[in-house]
N, C-alpha and C positions, 0 to 999 in steps of 0.2 A: 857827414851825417850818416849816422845808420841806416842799411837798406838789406834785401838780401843779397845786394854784390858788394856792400860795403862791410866788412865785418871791422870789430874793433880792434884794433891792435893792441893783441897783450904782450906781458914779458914771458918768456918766454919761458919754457920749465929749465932749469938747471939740473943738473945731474944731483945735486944735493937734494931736489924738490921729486923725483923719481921712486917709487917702491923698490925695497932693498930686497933683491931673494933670502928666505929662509934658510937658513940651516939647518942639514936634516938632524944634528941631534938637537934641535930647540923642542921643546914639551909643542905639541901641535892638539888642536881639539877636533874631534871628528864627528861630525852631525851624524845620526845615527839613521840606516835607510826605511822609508815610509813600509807600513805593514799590509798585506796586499789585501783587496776587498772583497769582504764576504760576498757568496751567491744571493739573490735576490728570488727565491724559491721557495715556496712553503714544500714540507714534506709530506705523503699520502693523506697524512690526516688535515691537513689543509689548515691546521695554526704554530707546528714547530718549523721554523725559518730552517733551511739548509744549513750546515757547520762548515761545509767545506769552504773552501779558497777559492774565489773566481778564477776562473783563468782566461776565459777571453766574452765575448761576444756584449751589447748592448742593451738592453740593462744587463751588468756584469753576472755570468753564471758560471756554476762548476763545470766539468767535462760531460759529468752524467747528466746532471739537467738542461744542458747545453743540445744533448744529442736527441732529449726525451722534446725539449721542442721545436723540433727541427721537426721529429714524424709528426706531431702533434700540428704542428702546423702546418704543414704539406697536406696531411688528410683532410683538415677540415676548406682550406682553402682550396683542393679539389673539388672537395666537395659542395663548398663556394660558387667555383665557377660551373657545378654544374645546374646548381639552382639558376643561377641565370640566362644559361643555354635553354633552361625549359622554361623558365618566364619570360624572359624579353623576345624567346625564340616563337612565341604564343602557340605552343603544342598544346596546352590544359584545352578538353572542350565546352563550351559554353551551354548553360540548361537545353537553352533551343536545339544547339546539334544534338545532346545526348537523348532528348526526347524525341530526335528523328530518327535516332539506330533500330532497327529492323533485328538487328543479327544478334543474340546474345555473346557468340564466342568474339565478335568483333568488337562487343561494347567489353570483355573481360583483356582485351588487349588494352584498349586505352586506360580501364581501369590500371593494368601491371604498368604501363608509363605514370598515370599520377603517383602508386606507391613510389616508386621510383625518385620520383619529385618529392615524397614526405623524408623516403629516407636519406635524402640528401639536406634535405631540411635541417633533422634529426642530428645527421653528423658534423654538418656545421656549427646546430646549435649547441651541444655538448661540448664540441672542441670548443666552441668561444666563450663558452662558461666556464669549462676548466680552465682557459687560457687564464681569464680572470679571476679564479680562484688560486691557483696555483703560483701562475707566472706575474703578477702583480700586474691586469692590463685592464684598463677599463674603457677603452678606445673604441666599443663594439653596441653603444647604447643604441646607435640611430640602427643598426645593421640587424640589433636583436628587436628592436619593435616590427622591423618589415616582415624577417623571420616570423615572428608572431601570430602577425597578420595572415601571412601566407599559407600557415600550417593549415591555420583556421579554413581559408578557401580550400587547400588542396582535400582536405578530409570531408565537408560540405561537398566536394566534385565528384570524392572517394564515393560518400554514401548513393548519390543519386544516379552514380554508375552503375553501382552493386543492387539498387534499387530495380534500374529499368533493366538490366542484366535478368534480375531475379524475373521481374514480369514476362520477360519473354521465353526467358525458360520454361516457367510455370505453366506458359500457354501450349505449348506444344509437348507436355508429357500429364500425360491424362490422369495418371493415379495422381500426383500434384495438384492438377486443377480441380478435381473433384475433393481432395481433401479439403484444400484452402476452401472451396467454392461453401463445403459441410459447415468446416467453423463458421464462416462468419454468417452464412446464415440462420444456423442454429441460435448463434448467439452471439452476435452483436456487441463487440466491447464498448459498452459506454464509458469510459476512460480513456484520455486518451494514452499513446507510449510512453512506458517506462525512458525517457530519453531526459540525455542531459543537454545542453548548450555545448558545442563544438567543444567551444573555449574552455568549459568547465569540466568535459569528458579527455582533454589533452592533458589540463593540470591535474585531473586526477592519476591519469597512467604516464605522468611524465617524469613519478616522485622517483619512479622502479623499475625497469624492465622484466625483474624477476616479478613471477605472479602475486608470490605470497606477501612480498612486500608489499604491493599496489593493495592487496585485501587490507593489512595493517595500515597505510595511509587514508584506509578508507574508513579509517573508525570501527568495522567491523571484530564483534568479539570472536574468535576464530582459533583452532589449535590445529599444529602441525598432526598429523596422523602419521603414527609410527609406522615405518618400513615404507612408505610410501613418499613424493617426489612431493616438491613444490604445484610437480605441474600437475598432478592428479586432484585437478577442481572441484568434481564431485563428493570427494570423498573431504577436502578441506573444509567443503562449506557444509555437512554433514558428523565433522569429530563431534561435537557438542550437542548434536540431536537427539535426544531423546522422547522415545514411544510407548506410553501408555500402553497395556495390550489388556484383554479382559481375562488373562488368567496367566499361571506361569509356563502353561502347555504350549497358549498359543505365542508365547515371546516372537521365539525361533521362525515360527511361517508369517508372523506380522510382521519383525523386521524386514527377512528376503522381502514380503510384499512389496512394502515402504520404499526399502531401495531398488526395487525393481521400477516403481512409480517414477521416483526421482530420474534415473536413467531415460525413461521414456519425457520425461517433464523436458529433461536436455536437448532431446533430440525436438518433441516442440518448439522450443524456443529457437533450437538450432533453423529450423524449418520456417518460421516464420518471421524469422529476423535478415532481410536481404542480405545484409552484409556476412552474415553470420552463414548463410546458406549457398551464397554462390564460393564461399572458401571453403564449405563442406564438401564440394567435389572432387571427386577425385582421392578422398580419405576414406580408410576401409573401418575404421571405429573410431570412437569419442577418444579415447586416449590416442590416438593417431592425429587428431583433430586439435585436440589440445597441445598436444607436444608439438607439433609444426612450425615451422616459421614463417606460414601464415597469420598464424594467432597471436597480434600484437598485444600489448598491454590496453589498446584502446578497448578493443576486443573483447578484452578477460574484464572490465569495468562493466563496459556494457551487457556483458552477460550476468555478471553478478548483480547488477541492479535489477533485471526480468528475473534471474533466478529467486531471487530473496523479495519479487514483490507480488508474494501466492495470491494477497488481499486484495490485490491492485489490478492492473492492467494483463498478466497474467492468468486471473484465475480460470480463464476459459478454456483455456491451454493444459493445466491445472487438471482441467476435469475429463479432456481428452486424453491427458497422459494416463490417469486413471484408468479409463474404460482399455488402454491397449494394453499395460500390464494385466488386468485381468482377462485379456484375449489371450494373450500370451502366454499367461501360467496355465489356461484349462488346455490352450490349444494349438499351442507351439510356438514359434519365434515368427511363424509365416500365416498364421490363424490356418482356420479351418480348410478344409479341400474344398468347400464351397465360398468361400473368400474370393470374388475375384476379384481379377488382378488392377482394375483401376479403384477398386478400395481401397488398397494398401501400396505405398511407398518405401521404397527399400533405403535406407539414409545411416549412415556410419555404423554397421555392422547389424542393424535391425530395422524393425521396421516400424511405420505409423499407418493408422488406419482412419477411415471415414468416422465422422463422428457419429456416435449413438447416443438414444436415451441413456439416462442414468436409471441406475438400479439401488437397491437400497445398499447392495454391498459398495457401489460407486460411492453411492452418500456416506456412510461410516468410514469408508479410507479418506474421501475429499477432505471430511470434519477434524479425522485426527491426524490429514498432513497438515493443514493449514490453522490449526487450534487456534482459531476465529477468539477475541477476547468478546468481552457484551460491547453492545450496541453496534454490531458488524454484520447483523442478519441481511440487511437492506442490501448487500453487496451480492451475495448468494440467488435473490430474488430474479437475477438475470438470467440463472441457468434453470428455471423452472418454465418449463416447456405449458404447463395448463395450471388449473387448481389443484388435481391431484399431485404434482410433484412437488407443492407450495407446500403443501398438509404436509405430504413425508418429510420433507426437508425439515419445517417448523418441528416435525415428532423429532427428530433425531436431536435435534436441539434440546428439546424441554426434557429432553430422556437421562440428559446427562454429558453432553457432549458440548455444549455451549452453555457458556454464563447466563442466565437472567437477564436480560438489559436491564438498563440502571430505572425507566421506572416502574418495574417492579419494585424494587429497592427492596433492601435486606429487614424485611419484617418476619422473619420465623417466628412461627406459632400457628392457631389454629385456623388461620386469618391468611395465611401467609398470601401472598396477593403470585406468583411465581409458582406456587402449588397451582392456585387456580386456573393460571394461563396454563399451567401444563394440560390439566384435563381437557381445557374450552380447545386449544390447539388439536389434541388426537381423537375429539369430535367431528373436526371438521370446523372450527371459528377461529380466522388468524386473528390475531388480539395485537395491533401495530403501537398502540399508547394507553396507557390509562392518567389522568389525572386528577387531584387534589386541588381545592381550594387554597390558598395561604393559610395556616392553622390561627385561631382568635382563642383569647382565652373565653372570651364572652360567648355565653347561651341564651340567648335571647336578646331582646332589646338592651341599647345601653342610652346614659343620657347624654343628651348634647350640650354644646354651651348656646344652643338656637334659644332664642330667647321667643316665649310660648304669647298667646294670645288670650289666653284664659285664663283666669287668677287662679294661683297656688297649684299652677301647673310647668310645668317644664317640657323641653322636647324629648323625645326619644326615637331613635334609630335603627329600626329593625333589619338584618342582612340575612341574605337568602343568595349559598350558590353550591352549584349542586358539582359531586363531582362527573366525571363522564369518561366512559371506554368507547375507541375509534378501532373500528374493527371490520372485519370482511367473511362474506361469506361466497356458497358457491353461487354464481350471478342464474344459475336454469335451476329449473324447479325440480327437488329430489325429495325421497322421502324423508331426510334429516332437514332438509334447509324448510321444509313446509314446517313440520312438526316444530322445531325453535323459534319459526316468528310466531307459533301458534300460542306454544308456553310465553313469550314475551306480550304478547296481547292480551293471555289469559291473567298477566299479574301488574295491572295499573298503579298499585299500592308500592311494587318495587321500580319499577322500569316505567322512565321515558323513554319513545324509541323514533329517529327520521329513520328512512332505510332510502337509497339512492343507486340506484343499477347504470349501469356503465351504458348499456346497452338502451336504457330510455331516462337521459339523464333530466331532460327536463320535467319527468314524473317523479316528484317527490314526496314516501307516503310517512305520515305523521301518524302515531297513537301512543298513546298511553297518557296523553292530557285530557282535563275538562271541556268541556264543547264550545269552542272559540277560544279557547283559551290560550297563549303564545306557549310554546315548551321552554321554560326560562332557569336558562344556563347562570345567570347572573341577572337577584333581585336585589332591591331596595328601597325602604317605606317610610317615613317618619310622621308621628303622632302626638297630640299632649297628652300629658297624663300625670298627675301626683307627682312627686318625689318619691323613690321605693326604694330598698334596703337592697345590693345588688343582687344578692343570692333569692331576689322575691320580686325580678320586675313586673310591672305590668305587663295585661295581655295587648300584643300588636293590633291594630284596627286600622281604616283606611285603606287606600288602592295604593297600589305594589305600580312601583316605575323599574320597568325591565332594563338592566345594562346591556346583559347578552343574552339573548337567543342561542338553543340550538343549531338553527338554519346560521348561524353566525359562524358558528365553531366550523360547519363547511364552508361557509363562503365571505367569511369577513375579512376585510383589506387596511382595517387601520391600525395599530399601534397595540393595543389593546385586544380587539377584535381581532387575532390570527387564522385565516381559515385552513383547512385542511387541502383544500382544492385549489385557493387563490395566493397564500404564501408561503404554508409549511412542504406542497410538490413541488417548490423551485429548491426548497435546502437538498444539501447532499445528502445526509441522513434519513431521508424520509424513506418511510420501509416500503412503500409502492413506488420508487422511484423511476425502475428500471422492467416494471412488471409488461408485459406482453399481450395477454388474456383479460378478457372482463370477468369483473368481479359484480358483488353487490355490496357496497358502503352500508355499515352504520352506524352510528350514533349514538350509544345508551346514555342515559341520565339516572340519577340513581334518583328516586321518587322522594326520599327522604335527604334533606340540605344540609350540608355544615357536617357530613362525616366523611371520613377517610374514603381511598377507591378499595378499601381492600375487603369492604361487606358487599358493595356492587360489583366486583368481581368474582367471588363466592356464590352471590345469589346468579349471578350470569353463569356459572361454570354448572349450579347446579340443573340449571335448565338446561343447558347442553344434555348435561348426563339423562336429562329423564327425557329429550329429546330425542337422543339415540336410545334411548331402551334398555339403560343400568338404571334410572333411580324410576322414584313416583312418589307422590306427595310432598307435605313440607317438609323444608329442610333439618336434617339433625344432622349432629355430626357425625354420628356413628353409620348411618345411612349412604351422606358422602363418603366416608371413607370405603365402607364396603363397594361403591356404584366406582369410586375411582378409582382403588386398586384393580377393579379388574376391568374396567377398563386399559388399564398400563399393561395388564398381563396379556390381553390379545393384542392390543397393537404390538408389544415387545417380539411375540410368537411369529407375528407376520412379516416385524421391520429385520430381526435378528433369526431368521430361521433359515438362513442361507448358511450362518454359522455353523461348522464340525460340532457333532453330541458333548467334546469336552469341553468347548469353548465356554466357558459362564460369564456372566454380565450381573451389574447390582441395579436395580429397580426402586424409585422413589416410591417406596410404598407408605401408607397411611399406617396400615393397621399396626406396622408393626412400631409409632408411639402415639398409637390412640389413647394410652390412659393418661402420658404427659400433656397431650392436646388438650383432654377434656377437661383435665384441672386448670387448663388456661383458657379456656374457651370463655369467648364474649358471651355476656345473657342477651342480647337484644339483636340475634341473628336466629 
């Protein structure tokens, strides 16, 4: 029986049944030897596969690619273990400890341990990206999400080092604290920072380490500047700038100005960005600052996002950087010999100063750095210290330096509603809205398909809504703001008017309506009457059912009913959003229902002018034109007289197309 000790007995091989050796002359065939295996390498550009011949190692690579990942791997898995030594070693400090450090040079130690910790981050996670792009390895999924995570905390640890770093330093160097102490009392950023998400501030500066590329990842439109470096920021985010100037004398000294501004605008931001300011030390100017190797790519984001948002969270900054270049150009690099010294901070080769009023020369450089598009006034509003800085601000606008908001809307002609803000503004009446009813083609009554109550009669529907300017003036009694509610009273026929003072809101004074009569924003009546041919309806009769109220347009809260106090000051846009000072609110109504705003703006602009003392009596057009050119001509003398003799400016003046006007001119103004 077969078993494994039992084996079968076979016969046994005979020398006949044996393999005969070859003869070496017999024709023999020779298997040909296998060809050895390509490298497993992409080359620099990371899609042509290596040519050469492996020659050793696992996945098989050439000599050269063999040796490039050996360093490649040794660095980043140093660098591996040193991320670990700081994480599991729990070196990083927790918010608690960092908001107990006392010492700022103590808290900028810990901070040089977390960079420490990113840039090992950093070298790990590059090497394990190239690994994978390069060396065909995809083994680093779970190792690159921790990475991820981690950068994310260590740069979160980064800022709020550099943060409480910054505050303690601040407090114990007086020109510092007095500066900071200036801005933000002066003016209060209602925005909050230009700031990205960790996460979204790493992939933006992860694209590039060189500057100019991370600008380019950033979407920004941007050109190199000839003879100049990547790293010279200012001057990149600047190739494509261009500045209006008021003549071709003054090109030359408006440029310097402009970039003298910008250089100061840098050092602002440098100043009040923690991060940005506790790596400012110890750097003797902005190009020393930038070129460093302090100034990572997170860095150069972050700064590009505050640099480029003048509109935004910046502009306050914006408007101090202004005020210290024009210290600077009248009065040196160190201001005045009466400057002292906790006014002014000395910060990367110059200096910043305490904040001041603006002047009208501030306002003309603020306007044409930041060339504000329309409906951006509301933004500006923040750095108006009382009413008078509101007026010059608004003048510089309507002068030619800002668009129109949009409702004014682009109606040129004799009417223009934007002409007329101009003048009501360099009176002294900020003009924040005007608006229009929905336009109907219908003039009067039209019929309904109501079916009537009285034979061979029909319904009819009468509408009534007026349009209405929201506006402000100075809230204390002067001799312009007496005199304009005096012309608004003096004309019932033109003007409905509430007027509402900040300062005694619950007194609300009503005139220009019938006695008891509601001021109505929105009417409508319907009646019987005939059938009538539509160009010939019947006359309307019966009591008027009111929709909206004037008192509505301030304080109404439904759908409909938007009021100016109850839901148009929570929108962003609203041009008193950010205002400081009391005003006086009002309200006009145009007397006459169902026309455009741009005759009750006219008829408002013209009261102005006889209020300050250019017009008197009814209106003509020739009359306005004279009362409002020169009006334009003395505010111009007083806002632009800071300007050099050669300097010129162009002026919206009337007279010079009064005869175009008048042959467009409406009859029924």
């Amino acid at each position: 029986m077969p078993g494994p000790r039992n084996k079968v007995k076979g016969k046994s091989k005979t020398k006949k049944d044996r393999p005969q050796p070859q003869i070496a002359s017999e024709s023999q065939t020779v298997t040909p030897e296998a060809e050895p295996a390509q490298c497993l390498t992409f080359q620099v550009d990371e899609e042509t596969l290596c040519w050469r011949p492996a020659t050793q190692g696992y996945p098989p690579r050439c000599d050269v690619h063999r040796g490039q990942f050996q360093i490649l791997y040794k660095r980043y898995a140093d660098a591996s273990k040193e991320v670990d030594q700081i994480k599991w070693g729990r070196q990083l400090p927790a918010s608690e400890q960092i908001r107990r450090y006392t010492d700022w040079s103590t808290v900028l130690e810990k901070a040089r341990l977390v960079r420490q910790y990113i840039d090992a981050i950093r070298i790990e996670t590059e090497g394990s990206l190239l690994h994978a792009r390069r060396f065909l390895d995809d083994a680093h999924k779970a190792r690159m999400k921790f990475l991820q995570k981690e950068m994310a905390n260590a740069r979160d640890t980064l800022d709020k080092l550099h943060t409480r770093a910054y505050e303690l330093y601040i407090s114990i160097i007086p020109s510092a604290r007095e500066i900071a102490k200036s801005a933000d009392a002066r003016s209060p950023s209602p925005y909050p920072r230009a700031s990205r998400r960790t996460e979204d501030l790493i992939a933006a500066a992860g694209s590039d380490s060189r500057l100019f590329e991370v600008l380019q990842v950033e979407g920004r439109t941007l050109a190199r500047v000839p003879e100049t470096g990547n790293e010279d920021l200012i001057e990149i985010l600047l190739a494509e700038e261009e500045t209006d100037s008021p003549c071709e004398e003054a090109t030359e000294a408006v440029v310097e100005m402009i970039h003298l501004c910008y250089q100061q605008f840098a050092r602002r931001i440098i100043f009040h960005e923690p991060t940005l300011f506790m790596k400012s030390l110890r750097k003797t100017s902005l190009d020393d600052f930038f070129q460093s190797n302090d100034f990572d790519a997170e860095d150069a984001v972050r700064f590009i996002d505050l640099f480029t948002e003048l509109l935004g969270s910046t502009l306050t900054w914006c408007k101090d950087a202004i005020a210290d270049a024009l210290t600077i150009s009248r009065e040196g690099s160190e201001g005045s010999e009466d400057t002292k010294s906790e006014d002014r901070l000395q910060l990367l080769g110059g200096y910043i100063f305490k904040a001041t009023d603006l002047t009208n020369e501030s306002w003309w450089y603020l306007l044409k750095l930041t060339s504000p598009p329309n409906d951006m006034e509301h933004r500006f509003v923040r750095l108006c210290q009382n009413f008078d800085d509101l007026i010059t601000f608004l003048s510089f606008c309507v002068l030619g330096l800002v668009p129109p908001p949009s409702f004014c809307r682009n109606q040129p002609g004799p009417l223009d509603p934007s002409l007329s803000r101009l003048h009501l503004s360099l009176c002294g009446v900020v003009v924040a809205d005007m608006v229009s009813p929905p336009s109907t083609n219908a003039k009067g009554p039209v019929p309904t398909s109501g079916k009537a109550r009285k034979h061979d009669c029909i319904v009819w529907a009468e509408h009534e809504a007026r349009v209405h300017l929201f506006a402000a003036i100075r809230n204390e009694s002067d001799a312009f703001t007496d005199a304009f509610i005096r012309e608004l009273r003096a004309r019932p026929d033109l003007f409905q008017v509430i007027v509402r003072s900040e300062t005694d809101p619950d007194q609300v004074v009503a005139f220009g309506a019938g006695p008891g009569e509601a001021l109505p924003s929105m009417r409508i009546r319907t009646f019987e009457a005939p059938p009538a041919p539509a160009s010939d309806p019947p006359k309307g009769d019966g009591e008027w059912k009111v929709k909206r109220t004037a008192l509505d347009l301030l304080y109404g809260t439904t759908k409909d009913n938007r009021g100016y106090f109850t839901v148009h000051a929570s929108e962003k846009k609203w041009f008193f959003r950010f205002k400081t000072f009391p005003v006086k609110y009002l309200v006009v109504l145009d007397a006459i229902p169902n026309r455009d705003h741009s005759h009750l703006a006219r008829n408002l602009a013209w009261a102005a002018l006889c209020a300050k003392g250019y017009g008197e009596g009814e209106y003509t057009l020739r009359k306005y034109a004279e009362a409002g050119d020169k009006v334009v001509n003395d505010c111009a003398e007083e806002l632009f007289g800071w300007m050099p003799v050669e300097w010129t400016w162009s002026l919206p003046l009337i007279a010079e197309q009064l005869e175009v006007l008048a042959e467009l001119e409406f009859g029924d103004v």
